[in-house]
C-alpha positions in Angstrom: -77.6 -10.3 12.0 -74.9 -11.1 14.2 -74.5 -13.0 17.5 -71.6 -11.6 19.5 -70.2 -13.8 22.0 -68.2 -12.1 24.6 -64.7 -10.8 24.6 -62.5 -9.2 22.1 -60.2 -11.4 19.8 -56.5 -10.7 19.9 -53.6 -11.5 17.8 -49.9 -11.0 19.1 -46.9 -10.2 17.2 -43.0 -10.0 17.5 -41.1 -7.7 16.5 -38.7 -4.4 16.6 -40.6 -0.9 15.6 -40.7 2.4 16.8 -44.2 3.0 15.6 -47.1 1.2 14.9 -47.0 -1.6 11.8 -49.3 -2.5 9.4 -50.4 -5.4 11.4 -52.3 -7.1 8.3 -49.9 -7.3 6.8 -47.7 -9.5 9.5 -48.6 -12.8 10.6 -49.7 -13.2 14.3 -47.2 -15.8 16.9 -50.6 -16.3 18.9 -54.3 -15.1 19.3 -57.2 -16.4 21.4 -60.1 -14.2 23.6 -59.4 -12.0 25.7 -61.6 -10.8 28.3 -60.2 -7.2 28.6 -57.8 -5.1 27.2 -54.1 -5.3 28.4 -50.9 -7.2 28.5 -52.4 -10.0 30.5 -53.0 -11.9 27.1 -49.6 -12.7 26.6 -46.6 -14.0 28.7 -43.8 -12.0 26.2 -43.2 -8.4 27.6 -40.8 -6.5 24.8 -40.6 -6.6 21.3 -44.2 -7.1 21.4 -47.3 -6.2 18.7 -51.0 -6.7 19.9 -53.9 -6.2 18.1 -57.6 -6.6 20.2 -60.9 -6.5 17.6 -64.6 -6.5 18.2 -67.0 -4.7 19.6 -67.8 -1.9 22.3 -71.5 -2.5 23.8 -72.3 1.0 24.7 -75.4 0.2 27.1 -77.4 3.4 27.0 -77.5 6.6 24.5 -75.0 9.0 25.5 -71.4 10.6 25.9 -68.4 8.0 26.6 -64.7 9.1 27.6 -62.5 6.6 26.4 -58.9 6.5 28.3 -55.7 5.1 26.0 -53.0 4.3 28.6 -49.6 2.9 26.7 -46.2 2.5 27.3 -45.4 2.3 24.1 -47.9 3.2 21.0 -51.0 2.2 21.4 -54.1 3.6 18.8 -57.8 3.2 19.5 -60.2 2.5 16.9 -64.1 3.0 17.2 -66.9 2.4 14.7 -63.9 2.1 11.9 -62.1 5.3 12.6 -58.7 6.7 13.7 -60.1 7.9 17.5 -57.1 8.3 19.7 -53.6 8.2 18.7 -50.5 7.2 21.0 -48.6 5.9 18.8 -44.6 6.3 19.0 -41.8 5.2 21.9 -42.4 6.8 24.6 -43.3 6.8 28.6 -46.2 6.0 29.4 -48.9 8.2 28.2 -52.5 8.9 28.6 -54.9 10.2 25.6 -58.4 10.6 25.7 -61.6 11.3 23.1 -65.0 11.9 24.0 -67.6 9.8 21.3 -71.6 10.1 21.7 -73.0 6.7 20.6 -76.1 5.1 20.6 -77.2 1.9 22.7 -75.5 -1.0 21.1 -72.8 -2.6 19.4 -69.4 -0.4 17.8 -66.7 -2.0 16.5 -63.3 -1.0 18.4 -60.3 -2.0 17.9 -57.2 -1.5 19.8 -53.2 -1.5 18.5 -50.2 -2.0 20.7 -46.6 -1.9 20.7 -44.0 -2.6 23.3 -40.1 -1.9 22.6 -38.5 -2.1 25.5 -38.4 -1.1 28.9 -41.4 -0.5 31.0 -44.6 -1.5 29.2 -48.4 -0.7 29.7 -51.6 -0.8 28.0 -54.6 -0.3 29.7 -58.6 1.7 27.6 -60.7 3.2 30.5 -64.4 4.1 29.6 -66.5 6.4 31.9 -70.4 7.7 30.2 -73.5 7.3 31.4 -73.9 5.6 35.3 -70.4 4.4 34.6 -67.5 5.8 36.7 -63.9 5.7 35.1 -62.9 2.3 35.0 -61.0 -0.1 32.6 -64.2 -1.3 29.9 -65.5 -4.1 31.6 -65.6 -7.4 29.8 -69.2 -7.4 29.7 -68.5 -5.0 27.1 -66.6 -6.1 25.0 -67.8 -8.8 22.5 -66.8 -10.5 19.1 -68.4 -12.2 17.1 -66.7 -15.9 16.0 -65.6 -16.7 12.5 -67.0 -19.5 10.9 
């Protein structure tokens, strides 16, 4: 059973790449609780890796529209699988996936990278009595390591 508290955890990174790393496999400069999703986590703006993990509380059955807005690769993860991909340098860039879920908690789990120049990152959600917006913080929830 497990007793999500809210927000999603991040980890931050430096570091020069031109497409998404293998984050495990680097060790994170910082990491805390973030209440949304975006580059308001961290005071660095280039060279920057972000990683935000825990879970999507879909309120109600239904269809959700998830939003991935990066500038520069960004992928989003949800209930352990590859859902939209943005990865690479480029402007920034909107993809979009349409997932039915059930009421309740999904994992999700959101990859960034920033090179240089401009940078974004924003995940918009819009599904049932929800108009597009970026996912609230009420939810997004993680659940603390012991």
């Amino acid at each position: 059973v497990i007793s999500p508290q809210p927000g999603l955890v991040f980890r931050g990174y430096h570091g020069e790449w031109t497409e998404l790393p293998d984050f495990a496999a680097l060790a994170p400069v910082e990491e805390g609780v973030a209440t949304e999703i975006g580059l308001g986590v961290t005071q660095r703006r280039e060279a920057l890796g972000l990683v935000f993990s825990g879970y999507f509380l879909a309120p109600q059955d239904g269809v959700y529209l998830f939003h991935c807005r990066s500038n520069d690769g960004s992928k989003l993860y949800l209930d352990g699988e590859e859902f939209i991909n943005n990865d690479g340098l480029h402007k920034t860039t909107v993809k979009s996936a349409i997932a039915t879920l059930k009421k309740g908690y999904h994992p999700i789990r959101v990859t960034y990278f920033e090179s240089g120049g401009q940078e974004d990152l924003d995940v918009f959600v819009e599904g049932p009595g929800i108009m597009k917006c970026p996912v609230p913080a009420r939810m997004l929830w993680h659940v603390a390591s012991r």
